[in-house]
C-alpha positions, -999 to 999 in steps of 0.1 A, spaced: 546 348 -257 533 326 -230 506 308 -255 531 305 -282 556 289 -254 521 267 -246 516 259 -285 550 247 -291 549 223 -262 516 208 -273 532 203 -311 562 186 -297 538 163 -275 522 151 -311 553 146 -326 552 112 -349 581 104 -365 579 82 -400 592 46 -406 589 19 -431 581 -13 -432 593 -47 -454 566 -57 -479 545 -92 -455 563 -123 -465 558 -163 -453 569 -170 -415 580 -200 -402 593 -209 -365 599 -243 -350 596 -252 -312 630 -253 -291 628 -294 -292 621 -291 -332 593 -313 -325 566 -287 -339 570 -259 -366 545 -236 -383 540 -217 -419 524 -184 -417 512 -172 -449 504 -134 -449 466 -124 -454 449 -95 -475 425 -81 -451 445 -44 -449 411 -27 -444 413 -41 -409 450 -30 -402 448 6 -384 475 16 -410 449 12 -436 416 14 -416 390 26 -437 402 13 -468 377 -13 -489 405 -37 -492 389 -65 -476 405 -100 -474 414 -128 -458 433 -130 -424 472 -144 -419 467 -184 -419 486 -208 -400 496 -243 -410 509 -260 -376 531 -293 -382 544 -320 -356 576 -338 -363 568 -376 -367 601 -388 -376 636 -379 -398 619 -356 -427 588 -370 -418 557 -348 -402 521 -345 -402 496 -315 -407 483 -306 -371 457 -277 -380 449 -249 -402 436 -218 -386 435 -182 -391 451 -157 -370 442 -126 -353 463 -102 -377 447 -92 -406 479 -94 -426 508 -111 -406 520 -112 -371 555 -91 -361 567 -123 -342 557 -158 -337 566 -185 -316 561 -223 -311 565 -238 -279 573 -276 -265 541 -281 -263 528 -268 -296 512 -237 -281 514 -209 -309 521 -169 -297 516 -140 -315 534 -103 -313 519 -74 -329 501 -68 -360 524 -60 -395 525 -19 -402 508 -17 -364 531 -24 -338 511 -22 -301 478 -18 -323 450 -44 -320 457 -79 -305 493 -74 -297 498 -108 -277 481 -138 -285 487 -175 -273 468 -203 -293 460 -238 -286 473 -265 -313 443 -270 -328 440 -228 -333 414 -221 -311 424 -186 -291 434 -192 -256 440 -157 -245 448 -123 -260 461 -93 -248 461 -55 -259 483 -22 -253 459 -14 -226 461 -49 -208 497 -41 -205 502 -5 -194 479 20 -180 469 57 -204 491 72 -187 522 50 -198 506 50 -231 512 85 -240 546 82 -227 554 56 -257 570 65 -286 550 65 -316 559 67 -351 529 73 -381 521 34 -380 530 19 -347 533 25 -310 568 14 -300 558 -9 -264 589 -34 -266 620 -42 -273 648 -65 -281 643 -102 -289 617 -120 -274 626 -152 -254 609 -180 -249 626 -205 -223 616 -243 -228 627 -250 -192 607 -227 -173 580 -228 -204 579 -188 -197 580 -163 -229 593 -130 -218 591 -97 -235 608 -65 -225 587 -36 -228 598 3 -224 589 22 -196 612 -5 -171 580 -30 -178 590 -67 -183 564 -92 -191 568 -131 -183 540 -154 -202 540 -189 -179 526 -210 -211 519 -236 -187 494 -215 -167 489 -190 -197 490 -161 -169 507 -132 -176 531 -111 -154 542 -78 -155 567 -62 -132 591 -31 -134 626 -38 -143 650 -8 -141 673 -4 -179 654 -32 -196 655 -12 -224 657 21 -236 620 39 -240 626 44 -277 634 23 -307 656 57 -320 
């Protein structure tokens, strides 16, 4: 009785429940002064998405097209780069400054590159991962569905006062971005959200 009792436990523990995902599609976003946007077209390269890993269907990366506002209608091509998802990002942001940030990887959310900042010419400034953000221990305590590792919550925000991009993650973490610095915080917030998405 006692190893069945022990074997039920362990099965519950693996639990992973199912979800679906939207076919990729173009992103856009523009900065909170509407003095930069950018275009994100989705990329091909799903044998690098942990949804698909092993797959041979090797492509091309999500591609950026950054633009700065030069006038009523008018704007001007800033840079073309590739990002760090292999198909699209979850999220994406454009600050003041034209600073571009990243959240998650399409199918994968909290696999991979989960936070990225880039400069406005494309170049990575920093990157973070699940592990950056919580310890193993925390990690096992997520939620987890068959594609994705549910770490966060609610809507991003990204304050153009403070230049500070916040993200509320489960487990009472909260993470604050300063985009000036490009330092990251993380501190424990009691009931920033609820420790699952169900």
């Amino acid at each position: 009785m006692r190893k069945l009792i022990v074997f039920y436990l362990f099965t519950l523990s693996i639990i992973c429940y199912a979800d679906k995902w939207t076919l990729p599609s173009e992103i856009t976003a523009t900065s909170p002064d509407a003095q930069y946007f950018i275009k994100v077209i989705p990329g091909n390269n799903y044998g690098k998405s942990y949804s698909f890993e092993g797959a041979k269907i090797n492509g091309y990366n999500a591609e950026a097209s950054l633009y700065k506002v030069i006038g009523k209608s008018k704007f001007r091509l800033k840079s073309k780069f590739f990002l760090k998802n292999p198909v699209a990002p979850v999220d994406i942001y454009v600050n003041n400054q034209g600073k571009t940030i990243t959240l998650d990887n399409w199918s994968n959310l909290g696999y991979g590159a989960i936070w990225v900042i880039y400069q406005t010419d494309g170049k990575v400034i920093k990157e973070w991962g699940l592990k950056d953000l919580y310890s193993d221990a925390e990690i096992d305590k997520i939620q987890r569905t068959v594609s994705s590792i549910w770490w966060r919550c609610d809507e991003p925000k990204l304050d153009s006062n403070t230049n500070k991009f916040t993200v509320k993650g489960v487990l009472e973490h909260e993470f604050s971005l300063d985009l000036s610095m490009n330092t990251l915080e993380a501190r424990k917030q009691k009931n920033v959200c609820k420790d699952s998405p169900f």
